[in-house]
N, C-alpha and C positions, 0 to 999 in steps of 0.2 A: 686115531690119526688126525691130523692135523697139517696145514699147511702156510706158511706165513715165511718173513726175510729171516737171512741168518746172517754169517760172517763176510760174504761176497757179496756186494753192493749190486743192487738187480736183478741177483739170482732168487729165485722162489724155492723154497726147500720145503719137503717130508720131515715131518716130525710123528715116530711111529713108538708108541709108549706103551713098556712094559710097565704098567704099572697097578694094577690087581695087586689084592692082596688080602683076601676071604680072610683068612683065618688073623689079619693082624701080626704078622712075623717077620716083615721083613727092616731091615733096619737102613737099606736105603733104596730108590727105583734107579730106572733107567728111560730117558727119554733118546731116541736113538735118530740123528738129524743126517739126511742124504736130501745132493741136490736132484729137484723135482726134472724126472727126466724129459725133453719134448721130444713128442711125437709128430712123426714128419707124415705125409700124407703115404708113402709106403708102408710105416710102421702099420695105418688104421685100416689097411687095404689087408695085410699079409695075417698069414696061418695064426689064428688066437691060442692055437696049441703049444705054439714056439717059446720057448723061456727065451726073455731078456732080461741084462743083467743095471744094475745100477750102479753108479760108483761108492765107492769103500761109506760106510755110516761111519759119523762119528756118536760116543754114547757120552751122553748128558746126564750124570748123577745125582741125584737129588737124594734131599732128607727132608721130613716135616718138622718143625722145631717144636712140637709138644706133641712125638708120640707116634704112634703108627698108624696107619688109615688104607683102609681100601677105597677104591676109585679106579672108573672107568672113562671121565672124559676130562680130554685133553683140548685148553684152547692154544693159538699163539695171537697176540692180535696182529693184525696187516702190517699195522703201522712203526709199530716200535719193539716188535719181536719180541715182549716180552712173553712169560709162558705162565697158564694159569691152571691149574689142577682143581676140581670139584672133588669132595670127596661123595661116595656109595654108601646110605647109611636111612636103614628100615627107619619108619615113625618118629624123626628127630628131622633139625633143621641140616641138610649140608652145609658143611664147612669150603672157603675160597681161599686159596694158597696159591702165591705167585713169585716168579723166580723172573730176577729184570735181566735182563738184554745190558750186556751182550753175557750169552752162554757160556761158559768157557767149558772147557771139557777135560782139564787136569788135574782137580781136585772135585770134591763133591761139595753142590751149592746144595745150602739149608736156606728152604723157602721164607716164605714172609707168610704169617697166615692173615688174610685181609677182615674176613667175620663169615658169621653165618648169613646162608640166603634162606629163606621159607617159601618153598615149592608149595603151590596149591595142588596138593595130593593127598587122597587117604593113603599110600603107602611114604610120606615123608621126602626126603629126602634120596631117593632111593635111582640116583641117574643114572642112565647109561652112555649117556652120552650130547654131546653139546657141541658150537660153532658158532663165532665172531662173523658176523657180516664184512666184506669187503670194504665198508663205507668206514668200518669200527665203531660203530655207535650202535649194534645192538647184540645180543647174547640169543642164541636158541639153543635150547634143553631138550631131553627128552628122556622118558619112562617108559618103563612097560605099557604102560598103559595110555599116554598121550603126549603131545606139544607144548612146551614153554615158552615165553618170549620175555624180555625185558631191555629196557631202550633209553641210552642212555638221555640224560636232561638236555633238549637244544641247546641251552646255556652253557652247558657247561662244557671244560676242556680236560679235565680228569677223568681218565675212563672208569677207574676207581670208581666213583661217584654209582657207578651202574650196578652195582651188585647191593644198595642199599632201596629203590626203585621197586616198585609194585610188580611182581610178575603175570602174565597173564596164560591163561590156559587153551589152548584151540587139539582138535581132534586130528590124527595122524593117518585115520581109517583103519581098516584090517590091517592089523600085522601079530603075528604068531609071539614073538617073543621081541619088542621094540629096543634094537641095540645102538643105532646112530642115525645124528642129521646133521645136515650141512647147509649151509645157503645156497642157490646154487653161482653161478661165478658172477651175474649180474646183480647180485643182489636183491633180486627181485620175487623170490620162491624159496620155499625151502624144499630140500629131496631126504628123504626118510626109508630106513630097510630094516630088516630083519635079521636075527641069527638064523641058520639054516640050511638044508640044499635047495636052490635057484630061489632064493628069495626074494619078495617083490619090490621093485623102486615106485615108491608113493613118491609123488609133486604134487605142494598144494603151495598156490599163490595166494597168500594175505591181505585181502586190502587194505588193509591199516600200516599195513607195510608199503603199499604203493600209494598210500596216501601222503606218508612223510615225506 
């Protein structure tokens, strides 16, 4: 999941992706975009048992243009809504695929594939998940096993540019089976959880991050 603009000028929208794909079989995904609901100070008071509902998703079809891939994390950046797909992939480098803004949603877009990125991991290439900073200038990653960062060049104004950038590695702490992270809305921290029942919410604040 992911959250960044869409077609309505000021609205923030859910961007919520089906897009797995173990075995390599599917021939195109589905990213599915609903506007981000607010919550009013009733909603955060009342019954958490209660279903609420969201307005209609619309679904964003995508293709890879050489071939099939599994992948778990979905970026959008803040700025220009474009949308970017990491692929899941043991002992090799992941592959960066990105589909530009604006979405449209009545035929299926075939991505762009941007290049490979090199996770300092012994297990490769192998995310689960990942998230654009607020500011748009930096990427966070994540594995089973820990934290990734890379940030784009001061100079530079191609976000592109950031996926070529030395990554760096920091610790996530305990977590059982490590499935996502997010910045949190200040950009200031990142917050990290687990697959699971009541799984834990890790914040860890970077100083290198609040040093920039």
């Amino acid at each position: 999941m992911a959250v960044g603009p869409g077609p309505e000028p000021g609205q923030s929208y859910l961007y919520l992706g089906d897009i797995g794909d173990n075995d390599a079989v599917r021939d195109e995904i589905v990213v599915y975009r609903v506007p981000e609901p607010t919550l009013t100070a009733a909603d955060k008071t009342a019954n958490k048992s209660k279903a609420r509902s969201t307005a209609p998703a619309e679904a964003i079809r995508l293709r890879y243009p050489d071939g099939k891939h599994d992948a778990e994390t979905l970026l959008v950046h803040p700025s220009t809504g474009n949308l970017y797909i990491i692929t899941k992939v043991l002992l090799r480098n992941a592959t960066v695929y990105e589909a530009t803004a604006p979405l449209t949603t009545g035929a299926v877009i075939t991505m762009k594939r941007i290049g490979e990125i090199r996770v300092p991991s012994i297990v490769g290439g192998a995310l689960t998940g990942g998230s654009i900073s607020p500011d748009g200038r930096r990427v966070a990653l994540c594995d089973y096993l820990q934290g990734y960062e890379v940030v784009l060049p001061a100079k530079s104004k191609n976000f592109n540019d950031i996926w070529s950038q030395t990554i760096t590695s920091f610790s996530l702490g305990q977590r059982e089976q490590g499935e996502a992270i997010a910045y949190r809305a200040d950009g200031r921290a990142l917050l990290a959880t687990s697959e699971g029942k009541s799984p834990p919410l890790i914040q860890v604040e970077l100083r290198a991050a609040r040093n920039r």
